[in-house]
C-alpha positions as CSV (number, residue, x, y, z in Angstrom):
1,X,6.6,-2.9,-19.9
2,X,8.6,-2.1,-17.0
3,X,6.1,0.2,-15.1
4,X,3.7,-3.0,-15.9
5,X,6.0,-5.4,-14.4
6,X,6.4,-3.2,-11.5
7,X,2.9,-2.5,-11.3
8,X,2.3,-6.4,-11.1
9,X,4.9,-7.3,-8.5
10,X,4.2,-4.5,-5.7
11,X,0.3,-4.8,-6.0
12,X,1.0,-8.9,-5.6
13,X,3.4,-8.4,-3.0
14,X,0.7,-5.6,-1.3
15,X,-1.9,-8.0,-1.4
16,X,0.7,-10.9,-0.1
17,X,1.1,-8.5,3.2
18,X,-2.6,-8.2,4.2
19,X,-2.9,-11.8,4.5
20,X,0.2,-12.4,6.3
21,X,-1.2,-9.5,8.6
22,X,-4.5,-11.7,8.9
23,X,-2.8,-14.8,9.7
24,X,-0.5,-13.1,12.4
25,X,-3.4,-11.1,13.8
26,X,-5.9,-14.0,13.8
27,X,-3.2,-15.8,15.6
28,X,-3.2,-12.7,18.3
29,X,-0.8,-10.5,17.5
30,X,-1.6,-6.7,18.0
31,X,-2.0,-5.2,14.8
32,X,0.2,-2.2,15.3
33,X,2.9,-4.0,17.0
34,X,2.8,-6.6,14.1
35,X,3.5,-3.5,11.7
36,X,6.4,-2.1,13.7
37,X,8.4,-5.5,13.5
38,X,7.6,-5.0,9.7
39,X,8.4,-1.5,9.1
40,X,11.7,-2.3,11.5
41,X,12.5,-5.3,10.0
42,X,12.0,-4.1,6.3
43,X,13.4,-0.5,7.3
44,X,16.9,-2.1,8.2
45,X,17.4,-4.3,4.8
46,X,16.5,-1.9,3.0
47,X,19.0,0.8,4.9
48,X,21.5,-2.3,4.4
49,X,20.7,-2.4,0.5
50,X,21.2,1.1,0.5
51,X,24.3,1.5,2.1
52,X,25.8,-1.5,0.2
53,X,25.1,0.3,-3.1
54,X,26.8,3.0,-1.2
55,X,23.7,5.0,-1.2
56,X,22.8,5.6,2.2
57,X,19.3,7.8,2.9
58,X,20.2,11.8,4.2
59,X,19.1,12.6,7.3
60,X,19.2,16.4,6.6
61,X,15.9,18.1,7.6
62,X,14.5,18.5,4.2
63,X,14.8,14.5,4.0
64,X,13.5,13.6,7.1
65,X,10.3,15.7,6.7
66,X,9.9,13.9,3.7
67,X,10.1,10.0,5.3
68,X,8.2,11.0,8.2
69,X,5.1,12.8,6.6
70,X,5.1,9.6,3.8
71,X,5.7,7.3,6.9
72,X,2.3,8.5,8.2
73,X,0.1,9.0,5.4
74,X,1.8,6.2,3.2
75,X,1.8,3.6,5.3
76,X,1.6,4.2,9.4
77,X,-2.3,5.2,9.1
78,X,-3.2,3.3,6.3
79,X,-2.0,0.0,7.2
80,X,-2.4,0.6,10.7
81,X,-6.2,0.7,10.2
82,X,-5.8,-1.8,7.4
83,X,-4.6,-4.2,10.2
84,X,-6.8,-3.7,12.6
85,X,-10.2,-4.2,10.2
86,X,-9.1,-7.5,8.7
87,X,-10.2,-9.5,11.4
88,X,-13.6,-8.0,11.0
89,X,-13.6,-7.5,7.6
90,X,-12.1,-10.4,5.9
91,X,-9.0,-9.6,4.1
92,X,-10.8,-9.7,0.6
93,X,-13.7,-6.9,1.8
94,X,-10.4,-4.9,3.2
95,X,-9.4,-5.3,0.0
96,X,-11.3,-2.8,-1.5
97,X,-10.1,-0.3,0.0
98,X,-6.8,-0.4,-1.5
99,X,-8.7,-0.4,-4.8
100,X,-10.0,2.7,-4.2
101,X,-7.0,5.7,-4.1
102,X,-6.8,5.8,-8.1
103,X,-9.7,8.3,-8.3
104,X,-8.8,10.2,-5.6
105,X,-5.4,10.2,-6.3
106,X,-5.9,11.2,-10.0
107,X,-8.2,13.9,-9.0
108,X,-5.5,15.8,-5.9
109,X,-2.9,15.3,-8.8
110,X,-4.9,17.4,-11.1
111,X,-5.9,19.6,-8.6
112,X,-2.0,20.8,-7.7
113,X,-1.1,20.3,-11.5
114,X,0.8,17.1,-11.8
115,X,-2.0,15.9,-14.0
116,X,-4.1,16.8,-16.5
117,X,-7.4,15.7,-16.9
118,X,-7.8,12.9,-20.0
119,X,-10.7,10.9,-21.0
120,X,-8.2,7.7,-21.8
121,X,-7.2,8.0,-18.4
122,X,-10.0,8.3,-16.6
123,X,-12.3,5.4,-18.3
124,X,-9.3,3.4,-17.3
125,X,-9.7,4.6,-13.7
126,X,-13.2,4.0,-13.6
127,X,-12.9,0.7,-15.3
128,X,-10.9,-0.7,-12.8
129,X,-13.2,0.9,-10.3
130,X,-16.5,-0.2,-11.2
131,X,-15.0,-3.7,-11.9
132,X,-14.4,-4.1,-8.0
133,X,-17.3,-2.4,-6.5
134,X,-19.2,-5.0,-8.4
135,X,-17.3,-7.1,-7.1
136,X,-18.2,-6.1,-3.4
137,X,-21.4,-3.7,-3.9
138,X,-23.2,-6.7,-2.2
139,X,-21.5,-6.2,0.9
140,X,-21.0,-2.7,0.8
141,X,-25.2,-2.9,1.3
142,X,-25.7,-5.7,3.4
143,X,-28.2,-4.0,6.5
144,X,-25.7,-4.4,9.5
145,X,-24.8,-1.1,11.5
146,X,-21.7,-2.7,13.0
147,X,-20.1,-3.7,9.4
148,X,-21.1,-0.3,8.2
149,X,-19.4,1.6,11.4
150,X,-16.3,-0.9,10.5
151,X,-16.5,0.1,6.6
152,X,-16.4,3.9,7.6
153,X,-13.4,3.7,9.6
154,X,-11.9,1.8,7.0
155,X,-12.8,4.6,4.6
156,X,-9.5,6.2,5.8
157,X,-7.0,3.8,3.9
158,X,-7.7,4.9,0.5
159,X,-8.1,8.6,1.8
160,X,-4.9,8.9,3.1
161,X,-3.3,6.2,0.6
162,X,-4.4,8.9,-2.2
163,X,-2.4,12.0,-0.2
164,X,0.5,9.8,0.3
165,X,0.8,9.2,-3.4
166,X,0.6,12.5,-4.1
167,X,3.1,13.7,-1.6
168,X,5.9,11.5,-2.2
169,X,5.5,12.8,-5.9
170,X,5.1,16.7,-5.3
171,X,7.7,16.3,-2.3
172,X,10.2,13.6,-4.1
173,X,13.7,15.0,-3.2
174,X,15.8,16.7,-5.8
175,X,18.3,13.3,-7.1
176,X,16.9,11.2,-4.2
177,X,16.8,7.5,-5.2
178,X,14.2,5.0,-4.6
179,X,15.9,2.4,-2.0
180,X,17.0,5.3,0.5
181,X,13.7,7.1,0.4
182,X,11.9,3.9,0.5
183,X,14.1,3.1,3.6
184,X,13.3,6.1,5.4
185,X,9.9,6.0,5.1
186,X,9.9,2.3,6.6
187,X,11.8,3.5,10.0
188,X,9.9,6.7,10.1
189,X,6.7,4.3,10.3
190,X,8.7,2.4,12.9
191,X,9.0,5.3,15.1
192,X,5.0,6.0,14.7
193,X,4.1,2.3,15.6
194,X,6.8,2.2,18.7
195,X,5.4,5.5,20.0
196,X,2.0,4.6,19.9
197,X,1.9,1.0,21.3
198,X,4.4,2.5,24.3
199,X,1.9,4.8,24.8
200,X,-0.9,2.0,25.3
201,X,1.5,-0.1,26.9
202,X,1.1,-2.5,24.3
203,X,4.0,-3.4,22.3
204,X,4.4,-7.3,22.0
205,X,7.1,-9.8,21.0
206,X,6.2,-12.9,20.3
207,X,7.6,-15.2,22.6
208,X,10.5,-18.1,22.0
209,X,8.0,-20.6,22.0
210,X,6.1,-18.7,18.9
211,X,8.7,-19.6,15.9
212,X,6.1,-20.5,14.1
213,X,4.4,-16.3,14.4
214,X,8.3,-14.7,14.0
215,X,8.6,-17.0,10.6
216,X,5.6,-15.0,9.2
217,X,7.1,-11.7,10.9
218,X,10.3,-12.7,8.7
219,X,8.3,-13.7,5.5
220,X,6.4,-10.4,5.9
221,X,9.6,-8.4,6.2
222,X,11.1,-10.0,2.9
223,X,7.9,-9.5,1.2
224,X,7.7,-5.1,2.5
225,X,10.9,-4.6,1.6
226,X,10.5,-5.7,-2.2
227,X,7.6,-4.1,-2.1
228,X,8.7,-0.9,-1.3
229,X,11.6,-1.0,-3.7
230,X,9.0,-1.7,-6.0
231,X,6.7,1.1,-4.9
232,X,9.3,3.9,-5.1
233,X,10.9,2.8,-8.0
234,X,7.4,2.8,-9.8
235,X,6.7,5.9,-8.3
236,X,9.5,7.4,-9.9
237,X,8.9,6.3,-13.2
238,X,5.1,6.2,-13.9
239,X,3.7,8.3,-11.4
240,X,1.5,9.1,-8.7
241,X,-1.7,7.9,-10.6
242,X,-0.4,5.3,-12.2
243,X,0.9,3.6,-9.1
244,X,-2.2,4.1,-7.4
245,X,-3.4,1.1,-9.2
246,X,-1.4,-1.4,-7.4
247,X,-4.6,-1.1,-5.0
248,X,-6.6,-3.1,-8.1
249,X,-4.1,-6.0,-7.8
250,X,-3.9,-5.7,-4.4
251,X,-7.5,-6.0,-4.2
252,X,-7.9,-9.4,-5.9
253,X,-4.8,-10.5,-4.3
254,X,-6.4,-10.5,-1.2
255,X,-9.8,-12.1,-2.6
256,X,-8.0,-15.0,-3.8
257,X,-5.6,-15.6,-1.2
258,X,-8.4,-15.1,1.4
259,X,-10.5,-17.9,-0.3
260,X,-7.6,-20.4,-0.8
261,X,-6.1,-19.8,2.8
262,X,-8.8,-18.9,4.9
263,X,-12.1,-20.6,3.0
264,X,-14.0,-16.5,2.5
265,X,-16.1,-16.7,0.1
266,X,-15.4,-17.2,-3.8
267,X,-18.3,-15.4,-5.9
268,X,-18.2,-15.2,-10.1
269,X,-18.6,-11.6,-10.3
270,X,-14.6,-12.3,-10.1
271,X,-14.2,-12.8,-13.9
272,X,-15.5,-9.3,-13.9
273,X,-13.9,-7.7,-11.8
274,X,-10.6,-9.1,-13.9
275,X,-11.3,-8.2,-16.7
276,X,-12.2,-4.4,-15.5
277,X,-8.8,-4.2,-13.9
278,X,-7.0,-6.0,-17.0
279,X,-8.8,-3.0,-19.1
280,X,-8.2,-0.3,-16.9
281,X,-4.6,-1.3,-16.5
282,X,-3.9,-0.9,-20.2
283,X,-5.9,2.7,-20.9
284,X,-3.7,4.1,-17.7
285,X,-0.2,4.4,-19.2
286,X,2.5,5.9,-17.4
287,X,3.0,9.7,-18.5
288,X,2.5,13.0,-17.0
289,X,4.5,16.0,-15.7
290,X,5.7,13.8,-12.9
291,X,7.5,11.4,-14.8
292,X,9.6,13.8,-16.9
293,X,10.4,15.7,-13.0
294,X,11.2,12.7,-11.5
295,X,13.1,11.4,-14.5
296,X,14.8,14.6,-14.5
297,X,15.7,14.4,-10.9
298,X,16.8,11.1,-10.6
299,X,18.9,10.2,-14.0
């Protein structure tokens, strides 16, 4: 019940942060330096939260490479591109995306042997799946170069949402705990964000006169830092593949916030789709080699 729960909040609270992202990029804010105020923002409370529990993240070597190679793959790229296709994807097509790691996920953790393969698990996968590309296989088809060139970049989320999955399992430090890891990796994709929109010349803060923008940089710090403390913490007791499903939630998250806030388009194949993820949610149970390790590590 407790992976469920966790399950439940962090894909809510995923899907919660694309739409914030929409509303704050719509509104003109660059879509990197939009995820640096969030990764700096969220970085610090939870690097506060940390400390207060008198837990404060390492900053030995071995640490570091760990929050700055998840920083990247986990979050930097993924959310980076995330950002920047909303506004041309509509934040429930971009939601499909995050639907999709599970597979891939499931198959890299079988490939390094954190998995093994099981026909319970995988119907769950694939139920979950095929429940959102018929949710979306319309658009995924629709004859338009220019969406299709937009869909292929986007193509790198789930990619690199899979490795990171896999590498904060098969590279999870020895008696590490969630908050300072999930800390880390927050300033570590901090650093990326900074160093890239320097580069460009492009890092922008919202003027005085914009309240209204650094109220939803606020909101969307609250909302990444309980997600992250979500993230890690499910991590560490379910799994890589069995997080990876957060993408399903996050995925009709998005769909329904973008129809209620931002009038997209509300089709039936919904119902579907929900009852796909309900199913593949229950045959995916929490289990595997990394659980006991990271059960192992941590308690």
């Amino acid at each position: 019940m407790k992976a469920l729960l966790l399950l439940l909040g962090t894909g809510i609270l995923g899907g919660t942060s694309i739409l914030l992202a929409k509303l704050a990029v719509g509104a003109g804010m660059m879509p990197l330096s939009y995820l640096f105020w969030q990764c700096l923002g969220a970085g610090l409370v939870l690097l506060v939260v940390s400390a207060l529990r008198g837990d404060a993240p390492s900053f030995a070597p071995r640490y570091l490479r760990y929050y700055f190679v998840a920083g990247l793959v986990s979050l930097a790229l993924p959310m980076g591109v995330g950002y920047f296709m909303v506004p041309h994807l509509g934040a429930a097509l971009a939601g499909i995306f995050t639907a999709m790691p599970p597979l891939i996920t499931y198959l890299l953790s079988m490939c390094i042997g954190l998995e093994q393969a099981r026909l319970k698990r995988m119907l769950g996968l694939m139920a979950g799946f095929v429940g959102v590309l018929f949710l979306y296989l319309p658009q995924l088809t629709a004859p338009d170069s220019t969406l299709l060139v937009y869909l292929l970049v986007a193509a790198i989320i789930p990619v690199s949402l899979a490795i990171g999955n896999v590498y904060r399992t098969a590279d999870w430090p020895t008696g590490a705990n969630p908050v300072p890891l999930a800390a880390g990796m927050m300033l570590a994709s901090a650093v990326y964000c900074l160093v890239f929109e320097q580069g460009r010349d492009h890092l922008m803060m919202p003027g005085f006169d914009q309240g209204w923008l650094w109220g939803v940089i606020a909101v969307q710090v609250v909302v990444a830092a309980l997600m992250y403390m979500c993230h890690f913490e499910l991590q560490r007791v379910a799994g890589p593949v069995y997080l990876s499903q957060i993408g399903y939630i996050m995925a009709l998250t998005t769909l329904v916030g973008g129809v209620a806030l931002f009038d997209e388009t509300l089709r039936p194949e919904l119902l579907v789709t929900l009852a796909c993820v309900v199913l593949g949610t229950f045959l995916v149970r929490p289990g595997g080699k990394k659980a006991a390790l990271a059960r192992a590590n941590v308690d």
